[in-house]
PASEBA-1860 file (N, C-alpha, C; in nm, 3 decimals):
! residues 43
1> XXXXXXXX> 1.368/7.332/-0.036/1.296/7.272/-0.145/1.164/7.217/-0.092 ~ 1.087/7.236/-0.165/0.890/7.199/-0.146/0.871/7.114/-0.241 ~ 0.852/6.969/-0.195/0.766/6.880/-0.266/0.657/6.829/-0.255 ~ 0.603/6.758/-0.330/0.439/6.771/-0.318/0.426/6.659/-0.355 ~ 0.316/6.527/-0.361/0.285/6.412/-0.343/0.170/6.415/-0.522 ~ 0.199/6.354/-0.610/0.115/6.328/-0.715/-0.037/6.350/-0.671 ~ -0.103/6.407/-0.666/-0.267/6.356/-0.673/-0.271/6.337/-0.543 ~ -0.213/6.391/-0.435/-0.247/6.341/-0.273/-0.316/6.471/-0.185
9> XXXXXXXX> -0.385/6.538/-0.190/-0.450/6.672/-0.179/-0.385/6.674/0.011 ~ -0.306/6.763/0.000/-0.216/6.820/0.154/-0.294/6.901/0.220 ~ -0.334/6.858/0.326/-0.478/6.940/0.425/-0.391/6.987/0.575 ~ -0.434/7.136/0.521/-0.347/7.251/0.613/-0.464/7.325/0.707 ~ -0.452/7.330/0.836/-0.564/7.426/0.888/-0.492/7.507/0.933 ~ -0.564/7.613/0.967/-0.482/7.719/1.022/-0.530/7.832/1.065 ~ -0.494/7.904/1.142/-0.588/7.997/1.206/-0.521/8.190/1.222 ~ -0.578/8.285/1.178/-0.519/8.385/1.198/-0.578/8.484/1.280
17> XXXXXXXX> -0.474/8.556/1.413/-0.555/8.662/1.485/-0.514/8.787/1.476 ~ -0.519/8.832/1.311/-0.507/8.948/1.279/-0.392/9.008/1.261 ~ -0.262/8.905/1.327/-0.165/8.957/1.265/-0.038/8.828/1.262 ~ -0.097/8.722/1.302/0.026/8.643/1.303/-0.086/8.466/1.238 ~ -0.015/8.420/1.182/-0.071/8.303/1.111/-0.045/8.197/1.165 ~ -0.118/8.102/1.244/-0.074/7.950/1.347/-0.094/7.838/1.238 ~ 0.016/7.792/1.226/-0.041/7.629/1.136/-0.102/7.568/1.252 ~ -0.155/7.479/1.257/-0.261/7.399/1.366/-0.204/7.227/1.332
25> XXXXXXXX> -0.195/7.228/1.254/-0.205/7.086/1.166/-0.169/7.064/1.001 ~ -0.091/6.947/0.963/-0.050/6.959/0.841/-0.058/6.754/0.823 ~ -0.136/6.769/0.698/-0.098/6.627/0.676/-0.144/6.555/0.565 ~ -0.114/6.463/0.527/-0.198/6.452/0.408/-0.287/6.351/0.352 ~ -0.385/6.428/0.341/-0.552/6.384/0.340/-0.567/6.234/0.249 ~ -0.634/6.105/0.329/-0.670/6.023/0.246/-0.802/6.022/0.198 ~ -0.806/6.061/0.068/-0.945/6.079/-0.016/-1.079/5.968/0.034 ~ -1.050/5.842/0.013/-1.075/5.745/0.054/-1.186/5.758/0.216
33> XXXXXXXX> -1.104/5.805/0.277/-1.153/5.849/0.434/-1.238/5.983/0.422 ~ -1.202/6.094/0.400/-1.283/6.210/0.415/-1.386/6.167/0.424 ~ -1.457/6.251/0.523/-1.604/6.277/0.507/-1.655/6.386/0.515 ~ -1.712/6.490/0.378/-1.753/6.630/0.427/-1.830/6.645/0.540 ~ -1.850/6.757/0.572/-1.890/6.817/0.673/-2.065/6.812/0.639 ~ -2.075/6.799/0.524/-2.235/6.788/0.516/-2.285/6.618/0.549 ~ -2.193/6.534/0.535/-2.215/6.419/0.526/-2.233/6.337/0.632 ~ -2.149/6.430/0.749/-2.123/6.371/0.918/-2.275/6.368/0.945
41> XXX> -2.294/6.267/1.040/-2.398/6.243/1.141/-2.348/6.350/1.239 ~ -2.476/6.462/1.276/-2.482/6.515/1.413/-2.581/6.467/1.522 ~ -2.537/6.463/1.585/-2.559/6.417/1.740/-2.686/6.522/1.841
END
């Protein structure tokens, strides 16, 4: 059984090398915190 969290957006990365699929990481994202990728300070 798969349950899922009201309104809590579940952030999966993952990586594929053409024939096999690696989860990397699974967890779930606090909205609050994110910061896009356009938004980061680069260095």
């Amino acid at each position: 059984m798969f349950m899922m969290r009201k309104n809590k957006p579940l952030y999966v990365s993952c990586a594929f090398d053409g024939e096999i699929v690696y989860i990397l990481t699974v967890h779930w994202m606090d909205p609050n915190k994110w910061i896009t990728p356009w938004k980061r300070k680069r260095k």
